[in-house]
C-alpha positions in Angstrom: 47.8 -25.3 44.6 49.5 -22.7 43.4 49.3 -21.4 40.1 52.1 -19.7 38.2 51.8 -17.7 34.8 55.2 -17.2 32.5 55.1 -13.9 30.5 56.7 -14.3 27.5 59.3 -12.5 26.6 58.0 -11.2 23.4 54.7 -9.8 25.2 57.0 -7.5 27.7 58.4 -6.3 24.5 55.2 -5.1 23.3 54.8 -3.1 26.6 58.4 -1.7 26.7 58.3 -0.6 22.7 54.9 1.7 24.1 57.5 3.5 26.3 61.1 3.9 24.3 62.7 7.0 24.4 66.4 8.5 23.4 67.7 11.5 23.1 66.5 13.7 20.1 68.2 13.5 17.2 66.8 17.0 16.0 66.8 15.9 11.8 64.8 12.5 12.6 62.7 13.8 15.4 59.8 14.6 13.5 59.8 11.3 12.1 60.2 9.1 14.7 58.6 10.2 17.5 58.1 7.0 19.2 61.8 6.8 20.0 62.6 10.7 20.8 60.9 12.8 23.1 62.2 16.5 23.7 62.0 18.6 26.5 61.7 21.8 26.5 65.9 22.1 27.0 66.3 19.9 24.4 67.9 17.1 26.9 66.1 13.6 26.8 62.7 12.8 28.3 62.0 10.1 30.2 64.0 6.7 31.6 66.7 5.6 29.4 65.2 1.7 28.0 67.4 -0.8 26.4 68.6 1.2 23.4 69.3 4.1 21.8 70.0 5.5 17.9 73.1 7.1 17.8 75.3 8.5 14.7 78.3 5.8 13.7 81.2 7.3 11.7 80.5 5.2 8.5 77.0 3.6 8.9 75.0 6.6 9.4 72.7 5.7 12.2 72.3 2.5 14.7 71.3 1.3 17.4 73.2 1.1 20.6 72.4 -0.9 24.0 71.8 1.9 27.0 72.5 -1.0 29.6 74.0 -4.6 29.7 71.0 -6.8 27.7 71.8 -10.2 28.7 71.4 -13.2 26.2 67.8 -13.9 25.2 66.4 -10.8 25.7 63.8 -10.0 23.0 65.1 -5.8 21.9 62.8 -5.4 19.4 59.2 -6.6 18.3 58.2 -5.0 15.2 55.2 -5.4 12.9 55.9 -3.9 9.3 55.0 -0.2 7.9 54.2 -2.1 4.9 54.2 -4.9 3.2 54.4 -6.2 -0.9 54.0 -10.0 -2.4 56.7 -9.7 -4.5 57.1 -11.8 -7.9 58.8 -15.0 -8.1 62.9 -15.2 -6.9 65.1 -15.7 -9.6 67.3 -17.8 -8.8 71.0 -16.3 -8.4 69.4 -13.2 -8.7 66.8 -12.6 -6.3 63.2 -10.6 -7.1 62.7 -8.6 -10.4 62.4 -5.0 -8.6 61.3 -3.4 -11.4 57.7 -5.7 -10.9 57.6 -5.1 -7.1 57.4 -0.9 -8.0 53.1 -0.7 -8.4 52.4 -2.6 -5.6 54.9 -0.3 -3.6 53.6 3.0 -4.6 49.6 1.8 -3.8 51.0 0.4 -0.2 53.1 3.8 0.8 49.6 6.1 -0.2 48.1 4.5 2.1 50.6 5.3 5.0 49.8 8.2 7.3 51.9 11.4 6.6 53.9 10.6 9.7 54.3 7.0 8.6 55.5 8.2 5.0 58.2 10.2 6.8 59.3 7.2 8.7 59.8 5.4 5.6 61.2 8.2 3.9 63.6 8.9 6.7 65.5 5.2 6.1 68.3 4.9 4.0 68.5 4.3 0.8 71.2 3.3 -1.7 71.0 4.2 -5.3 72.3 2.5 -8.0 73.6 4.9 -10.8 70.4 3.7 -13.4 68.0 4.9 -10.3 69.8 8.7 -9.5 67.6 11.4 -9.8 64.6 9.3 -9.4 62.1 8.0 -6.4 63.3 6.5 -3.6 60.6 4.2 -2.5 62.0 1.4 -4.1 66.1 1.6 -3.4 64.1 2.4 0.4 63.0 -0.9 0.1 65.7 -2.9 -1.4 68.1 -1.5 1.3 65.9 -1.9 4.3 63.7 -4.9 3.8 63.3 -8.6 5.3 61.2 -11.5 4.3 57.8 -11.9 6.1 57.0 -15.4 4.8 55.9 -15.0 1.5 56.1 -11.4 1.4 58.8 -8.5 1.7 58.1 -6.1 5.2 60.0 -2.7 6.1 60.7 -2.6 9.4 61.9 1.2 10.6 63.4 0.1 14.0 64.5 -2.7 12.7 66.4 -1.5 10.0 68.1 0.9 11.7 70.6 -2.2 12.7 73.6 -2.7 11.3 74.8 -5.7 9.7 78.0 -7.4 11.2 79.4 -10.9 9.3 79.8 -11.6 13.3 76.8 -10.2 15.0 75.7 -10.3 18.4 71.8 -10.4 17.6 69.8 -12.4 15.3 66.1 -12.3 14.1 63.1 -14.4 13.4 59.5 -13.4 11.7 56.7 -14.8 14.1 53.8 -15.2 11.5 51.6 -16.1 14.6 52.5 -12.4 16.2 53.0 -11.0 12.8 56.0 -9.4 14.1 59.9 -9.4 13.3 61.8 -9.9 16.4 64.8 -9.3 17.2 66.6 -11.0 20.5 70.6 -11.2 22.0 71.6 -14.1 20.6 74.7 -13.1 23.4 75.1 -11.0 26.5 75.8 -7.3 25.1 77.1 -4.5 27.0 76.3 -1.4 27.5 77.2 1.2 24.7 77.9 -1.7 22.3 76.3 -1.7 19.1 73.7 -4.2 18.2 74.1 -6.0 15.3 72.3 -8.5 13.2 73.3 -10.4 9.8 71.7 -9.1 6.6 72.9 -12.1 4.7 74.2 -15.9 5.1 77.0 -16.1 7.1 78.6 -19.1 5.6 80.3 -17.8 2.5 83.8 -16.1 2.3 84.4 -12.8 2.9 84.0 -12.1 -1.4 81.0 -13.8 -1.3 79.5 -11.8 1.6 81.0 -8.6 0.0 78.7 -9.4 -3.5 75.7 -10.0 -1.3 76.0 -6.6 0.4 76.6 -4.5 -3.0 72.5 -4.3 -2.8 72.9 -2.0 0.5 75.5 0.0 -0.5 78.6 -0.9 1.8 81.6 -3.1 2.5 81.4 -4.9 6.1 83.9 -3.7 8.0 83.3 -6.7 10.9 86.5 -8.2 12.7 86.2 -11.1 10.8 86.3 -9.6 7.2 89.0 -7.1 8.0 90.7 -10.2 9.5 90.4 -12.0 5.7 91.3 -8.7 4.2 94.6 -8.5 6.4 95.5 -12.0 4.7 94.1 -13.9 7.5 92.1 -16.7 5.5 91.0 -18.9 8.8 87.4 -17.6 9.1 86.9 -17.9 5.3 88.2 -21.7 5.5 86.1 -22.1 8.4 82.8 -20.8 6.9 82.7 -23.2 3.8 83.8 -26.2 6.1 80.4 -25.6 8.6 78.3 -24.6 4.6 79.4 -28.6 3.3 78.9 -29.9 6.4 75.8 -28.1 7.7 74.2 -29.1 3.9 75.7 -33.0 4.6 73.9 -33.2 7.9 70.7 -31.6 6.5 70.4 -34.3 3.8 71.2 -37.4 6.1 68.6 -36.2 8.3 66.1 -36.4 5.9 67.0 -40.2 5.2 66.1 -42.9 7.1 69.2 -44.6 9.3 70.3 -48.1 7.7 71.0 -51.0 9.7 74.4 -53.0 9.8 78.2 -52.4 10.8 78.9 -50.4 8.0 75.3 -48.1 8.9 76.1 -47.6 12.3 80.0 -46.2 11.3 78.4 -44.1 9.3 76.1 -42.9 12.3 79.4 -42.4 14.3 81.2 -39.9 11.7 78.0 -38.3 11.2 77.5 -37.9 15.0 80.7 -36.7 15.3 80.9 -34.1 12.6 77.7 -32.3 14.0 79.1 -32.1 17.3 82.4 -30.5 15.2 79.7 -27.8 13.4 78.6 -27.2 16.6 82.2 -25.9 18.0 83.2 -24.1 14.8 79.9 -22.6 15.0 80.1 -21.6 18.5 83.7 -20.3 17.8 83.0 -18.1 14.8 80.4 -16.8 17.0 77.6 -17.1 14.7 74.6 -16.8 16.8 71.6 -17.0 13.9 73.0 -20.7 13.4 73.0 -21.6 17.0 69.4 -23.0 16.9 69.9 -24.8 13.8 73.4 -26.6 14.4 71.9 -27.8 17.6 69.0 -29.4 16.0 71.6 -31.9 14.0 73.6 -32.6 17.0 70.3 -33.9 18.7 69.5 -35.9 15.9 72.6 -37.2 15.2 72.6 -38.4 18.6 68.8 -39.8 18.3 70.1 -42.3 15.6 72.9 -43.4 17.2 71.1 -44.5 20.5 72.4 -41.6 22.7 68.8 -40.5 24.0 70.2 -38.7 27.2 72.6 -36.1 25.0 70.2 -36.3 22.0 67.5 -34.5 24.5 70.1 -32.4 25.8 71.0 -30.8 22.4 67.3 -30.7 21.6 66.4 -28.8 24.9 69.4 -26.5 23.4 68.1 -25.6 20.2 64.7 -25.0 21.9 66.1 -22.5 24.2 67.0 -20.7 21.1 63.9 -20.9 19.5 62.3 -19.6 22.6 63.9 -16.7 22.3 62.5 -15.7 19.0 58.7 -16.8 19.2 57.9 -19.6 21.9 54.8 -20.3 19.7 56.7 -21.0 16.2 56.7 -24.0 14.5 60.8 -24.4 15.3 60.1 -24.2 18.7 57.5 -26.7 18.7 59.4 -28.8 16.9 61.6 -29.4 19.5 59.2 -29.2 22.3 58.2 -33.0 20.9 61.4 -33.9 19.8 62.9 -33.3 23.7 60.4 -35.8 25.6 60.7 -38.4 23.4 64.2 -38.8 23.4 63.7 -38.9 27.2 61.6 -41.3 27.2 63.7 -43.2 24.9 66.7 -42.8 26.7 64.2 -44.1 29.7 63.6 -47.2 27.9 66.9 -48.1 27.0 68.1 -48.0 30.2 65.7 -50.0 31.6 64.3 -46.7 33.9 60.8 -46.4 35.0 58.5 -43.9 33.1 56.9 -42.6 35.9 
């Protein structure tokens, strides 16, 4: 018998984020030393790996793909340079900042000097009430991302730019303790990777609120396109946010019984499959997993086991990509079989 091993994906990641290298960028250098490495000429050192930070015209620096990176791949797996609990969200307004500021300053002492300049180095945007004064905490606001319960800076990480249409997405594996960041499509080489820094399903004013905290106006295809007059994504994007929040509640209920039940089943099976191609077509990969997951279920309760599984062996391709270990992905590593096997028994298939 032979016995084969799978590697994940993540765990390659780990040994390729050892070995990164792009050319030197002489101000951040210093810094960042685990992603440039000079030569005595001042020309890179060492193979070229699957990206590179590069100056952008109006986003000061991102990161760029140095060769095709097919769908799936994981690009990034980051733990975080620190990490604050911070106090409880207000609702419509976020965290109190102001409360988060102690718990900063103890957390970035305790950083290495090289590790302080990493932070340092990151962006930050200021607010006119916080000119003149430190930057740890705009640093934080403009560069962070939840870690379950807390808030984690991520320097690789945040040097990827937002796009309303990106072409990565991200997950935080609590079990690695890691942020990681896969293509959630095929990018080529010399595009920019991109990830979403808020939700997706709002119109283009909406977004444009959210992203006042980081200190720029999203230039995507898709907001220019809004801007231009062009309202179609914007009509689009509330559609999938009512029907996406629909679906979400009638999963949580349990299926009635009855002509007037199993209609209902019918519309509701067919609008997920409907969220799933406007979904698809806006491009919105951080929703592909999750869109997926109500088609299969949709298709549990109305009998069809066979495309039920199918959607669920879907979404856990996505989940795959982001931790194969998370609860997501175990989720529908159950849910998968046993629509099999109840698409087995209903038509009248052996089990075996």
């Amino acid at each position: 018998m032979i016995l084969r091993f799978r590697v994940p994906s993540v765990l390659i990641a780990l040994c390729l984020a050892a070995s990164i290298t792009a050319c030197t960028i002489p101000s951040l250098a210093e810094a960042w030393p685990h992603l440039y490495s000079e030569s005595p000429s001042g020309t890179c050192s060492g193979p070229p790996e699957i990206y590179t930070m590069l100056p952008t015209p109006k986003k000061g620096y991102g990161l760029f793909a140095t060769r095709r990176i097919a769908r799936g791949t994981t690009i990034i797996l980051e733990a975080p340079l620190v990490i604050i609990q911070p106090p409880p969200l207000t609702p419509g307004q976020g965290y109190e900042i102001s409360k988060m500021l102690d718990s900063l300053r103890a957390e970035f002492a305790k950083l290495s000097p090289l590790n302080q300049k990493r932070y340092l180095a990151l962006h930050a945007h200021m607010f006119p009430s916080e000119e003149g004064k430190e930057t740890l905490m705009p640093i934080l606001r403009s560069n962070a991302f939840n870690t379950g319960t807390g808030l984690g800076l991520f320097p690789i990480v945040a040097r990827i730019n937002h796009s309303c249409r990106p072409n990565a997405a991200y997950f935080w594996s609590e079990g690695l303790g890691r942020r990681v960041v896969y293509a959630g499509r095929n990018i080529e080489e010399g595009e920019e990777i991109s990830i979403s820094y808020i939700p997706l399903l709002k119109t283009t004013k909406e977004r444009e609120k959210r992203l006042i905290q980081y200190g720029f106006r999203c230039e995507c295809k898709a907001c220019e396109a809004s801007r231009g007059g062009d309202s179609e994504s914007d009509d689009v994007r509330a559609e999938m946010q009512i029907m996406m929040d629909q679906l979400e509640a009638e999963a949580l209920v349990p299926p009635g019984e009855g002509l007037m039940a199993e209609r209902k089943k019918q519309g509701l099976l067919e609008d997920s499959l409907r969220l799933v191609e406007m979904v698809e077509e806006e491009e919105l990969v951080d929703y592909y997993a999750q869109v997926y997951k109500l088609a299969a279920i949709m298709h549990g309760r109305s009998g069809r086991w066979k495309e039920g599984a199918e959607w669920a062996l879907r979404s856990l391709e996505i989940r795959e990509m982001a931790d194969e270990y998370s609860d997501e992905a175990m989720e529908m590593r159950r849910m998968a079989p046993r629509f099999i096997l109840e698409s087995k028994k209903y038509m009248g298939e052996g089990l075996c």
